[in-house]
C-alpha positions as CSV (number, residue, x, y, z in Angstrom):
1,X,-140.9,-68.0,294.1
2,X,-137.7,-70.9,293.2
3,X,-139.6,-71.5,290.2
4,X,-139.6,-67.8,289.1
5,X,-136.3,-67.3,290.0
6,X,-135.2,-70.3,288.0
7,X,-137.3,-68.9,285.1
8,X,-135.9,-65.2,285.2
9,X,-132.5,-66.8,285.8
10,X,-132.7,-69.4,283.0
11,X,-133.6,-66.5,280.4
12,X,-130.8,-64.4,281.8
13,X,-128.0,-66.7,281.4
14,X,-129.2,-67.5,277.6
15,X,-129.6,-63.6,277.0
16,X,-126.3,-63.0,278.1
17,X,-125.1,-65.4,275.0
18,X,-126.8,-63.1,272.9
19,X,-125.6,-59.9,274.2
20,X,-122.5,-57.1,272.7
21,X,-120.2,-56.8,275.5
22,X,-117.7,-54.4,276.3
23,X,-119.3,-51.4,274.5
24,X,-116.6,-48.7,275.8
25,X,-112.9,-49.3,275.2
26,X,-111.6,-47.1,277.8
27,X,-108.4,-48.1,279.3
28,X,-109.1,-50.1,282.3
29,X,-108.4,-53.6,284.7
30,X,-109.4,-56.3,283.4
31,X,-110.2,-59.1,285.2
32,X,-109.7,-62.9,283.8
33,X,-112.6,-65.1,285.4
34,X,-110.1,-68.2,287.0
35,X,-110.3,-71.6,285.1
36,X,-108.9,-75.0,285.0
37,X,-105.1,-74.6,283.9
38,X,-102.4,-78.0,283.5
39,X,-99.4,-77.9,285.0
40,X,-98.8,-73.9,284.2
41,X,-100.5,-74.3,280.8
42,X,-104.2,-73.2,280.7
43,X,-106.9,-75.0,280.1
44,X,-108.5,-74.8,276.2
45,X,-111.4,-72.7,277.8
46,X,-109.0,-70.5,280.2
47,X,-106.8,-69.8,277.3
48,X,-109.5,-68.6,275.2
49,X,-110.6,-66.1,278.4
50,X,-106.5,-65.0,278.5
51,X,-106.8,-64.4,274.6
52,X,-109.6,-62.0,274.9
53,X,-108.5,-60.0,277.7
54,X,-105.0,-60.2,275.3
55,X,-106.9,-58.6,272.5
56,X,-108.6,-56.0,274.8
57,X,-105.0,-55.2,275.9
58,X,-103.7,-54.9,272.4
59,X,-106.8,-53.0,271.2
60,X,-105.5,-49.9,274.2
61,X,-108.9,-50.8,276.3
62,X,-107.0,-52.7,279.1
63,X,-104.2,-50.5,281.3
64,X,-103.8,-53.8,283.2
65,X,-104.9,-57.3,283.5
66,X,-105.8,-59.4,286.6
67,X,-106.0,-62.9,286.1
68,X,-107.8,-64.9,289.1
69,X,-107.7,-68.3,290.3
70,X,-105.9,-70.5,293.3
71,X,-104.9,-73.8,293.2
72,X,-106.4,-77.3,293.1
73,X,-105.1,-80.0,295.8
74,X,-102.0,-81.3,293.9
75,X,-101.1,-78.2,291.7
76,X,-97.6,-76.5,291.1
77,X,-99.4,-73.9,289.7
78,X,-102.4,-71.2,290.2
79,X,-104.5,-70.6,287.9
80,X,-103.6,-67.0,288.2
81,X,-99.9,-67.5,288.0
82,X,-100.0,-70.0,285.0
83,X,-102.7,-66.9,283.6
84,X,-100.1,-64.3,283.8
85,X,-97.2,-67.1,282.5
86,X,-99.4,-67.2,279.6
87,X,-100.2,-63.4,278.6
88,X,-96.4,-62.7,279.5
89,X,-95.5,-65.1,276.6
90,X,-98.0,-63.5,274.2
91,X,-96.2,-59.7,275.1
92,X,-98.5,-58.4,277.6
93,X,-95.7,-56.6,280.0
94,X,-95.3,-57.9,283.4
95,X,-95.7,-54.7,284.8
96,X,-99.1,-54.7,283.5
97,X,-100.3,-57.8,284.7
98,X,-101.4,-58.9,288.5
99,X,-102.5,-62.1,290.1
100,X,-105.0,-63.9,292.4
101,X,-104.0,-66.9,293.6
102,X,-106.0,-67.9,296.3
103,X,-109.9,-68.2,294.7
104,X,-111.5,-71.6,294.1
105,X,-114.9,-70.3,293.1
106,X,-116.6,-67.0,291.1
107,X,-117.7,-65.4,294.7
108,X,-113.5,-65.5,295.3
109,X,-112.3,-64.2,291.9
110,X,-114.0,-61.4,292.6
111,X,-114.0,-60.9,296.0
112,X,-110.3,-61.9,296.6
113,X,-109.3,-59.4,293.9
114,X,-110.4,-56.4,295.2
115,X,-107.0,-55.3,296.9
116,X,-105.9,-55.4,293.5
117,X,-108.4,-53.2,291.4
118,X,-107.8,-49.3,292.0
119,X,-111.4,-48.8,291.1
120,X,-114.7,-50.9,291.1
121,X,-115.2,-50.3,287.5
122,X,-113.7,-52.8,285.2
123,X,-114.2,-55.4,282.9
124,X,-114.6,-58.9,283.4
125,X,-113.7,-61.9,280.8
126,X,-115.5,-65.1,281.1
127,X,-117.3,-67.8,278.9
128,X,-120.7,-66.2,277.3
129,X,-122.8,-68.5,279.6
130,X,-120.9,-67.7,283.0
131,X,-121.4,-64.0,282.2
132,X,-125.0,-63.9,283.8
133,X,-123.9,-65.0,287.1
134,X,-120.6,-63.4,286.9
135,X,-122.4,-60.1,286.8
136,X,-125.0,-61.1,289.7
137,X,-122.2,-61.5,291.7
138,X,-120.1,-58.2,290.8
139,X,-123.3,-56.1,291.2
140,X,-123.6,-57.9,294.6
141,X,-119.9,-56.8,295.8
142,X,-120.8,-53.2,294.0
143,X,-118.4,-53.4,291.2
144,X,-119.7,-51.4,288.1
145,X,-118.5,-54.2,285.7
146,X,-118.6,-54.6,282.3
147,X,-118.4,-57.9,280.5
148,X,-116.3,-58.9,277.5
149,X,-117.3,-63.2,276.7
150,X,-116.0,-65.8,274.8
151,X,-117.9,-68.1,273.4
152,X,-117.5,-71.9,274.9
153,X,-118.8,-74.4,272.4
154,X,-118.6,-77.3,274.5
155,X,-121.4,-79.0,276.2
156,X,-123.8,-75.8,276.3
157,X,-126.6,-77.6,278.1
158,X,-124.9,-79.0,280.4
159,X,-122.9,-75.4,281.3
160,X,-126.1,-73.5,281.1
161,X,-127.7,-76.1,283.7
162,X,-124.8,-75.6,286.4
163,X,-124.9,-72.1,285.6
164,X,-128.6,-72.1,286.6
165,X,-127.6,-74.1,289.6
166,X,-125.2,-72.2,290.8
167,X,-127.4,-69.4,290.8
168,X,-129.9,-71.2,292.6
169,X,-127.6,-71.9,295.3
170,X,-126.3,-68.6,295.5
171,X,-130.3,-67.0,295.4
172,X,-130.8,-69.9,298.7
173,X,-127.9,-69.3,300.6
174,X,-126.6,-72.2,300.1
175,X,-122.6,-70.9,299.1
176,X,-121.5,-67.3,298.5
């Protein structure tokens, strides 16, 4: 049964690569998947997640933008805070943008946003190989989510094996 699991998971997370996302450009939330941000400036691959949910808002199919992620032992910062810092700079209006700040995992982003979302349909922004589980794990807190990836060029093997992993762990009971 793992083994199947692992096998329908595996060709999930590498279909998701290959996928169109965000089919409908309906003003919406958006939601920007937390990631690794330096002293208030976001990480190379968070900044490429705020850019996209940036262009969705520019394009008229984001009303807002949520930006999730807490803070590591030693941070200034959250993730969501140095998110919103970012979009701000780019234009985005502050009264359009929200934060999470308490999340250290997926499970959280999502979970610890929902006093924030005025409806369980939205779209999500992540990396193309995170989408798979990032959708596993809306669909398990019934959001109706759509997802809008970026693609994350670095060490692919490596991010699809966690991502397997993770998924694994989640699938076991492991984490949430």
């Amino acid at each position: 049964v793992v083994s199947l699991l692992m096998v329908r998971d595996a060709v999930g997370i590498w279909s998701y690569t290959l996928k169109e996302t965000a089919s409908t450009c309906t003003p919406q939330t958006v939601l920007v998947m937390g990631a690794a941000q330096y002293d208030g400036r976001p990480s190379p691959a968070f900044q490429r997640r705020l850019d996209k949910a940036h262009d969705l808002y520019e394009q008229g199919c984001a009303a807002n933008i949520i930006v999730t992620g807490g803070k590591r032992t030693g941070d200034r910062f959250s993730e969501g805070e140095a998110g919103v810092r970012y979009l701000a700079s780019l234009g985005v209006p502050r009264t359009a943008l929200q934060s999470e700040t308490k999340s250290v995992s997926s499970f959280e982003n999502l979970e610890l946003s929902r006093p924030l979302l005025e409806s369980k349909k939205l779209t999500i922004v992540t990396d193309d190989l995170h989408a798979y589980r990032t959708q596993y794990l809306a669909r398990k807190l019934g959001y109706k989510a759509e997802l809008a990836t970026v693609f994350n060029p670095y060490k692919r093997f490596a991010y699809g094996l966690r991502e397997l992993m993770m998924l694994m762990a989640y699938h076991l009971g492991i984490i949430r």
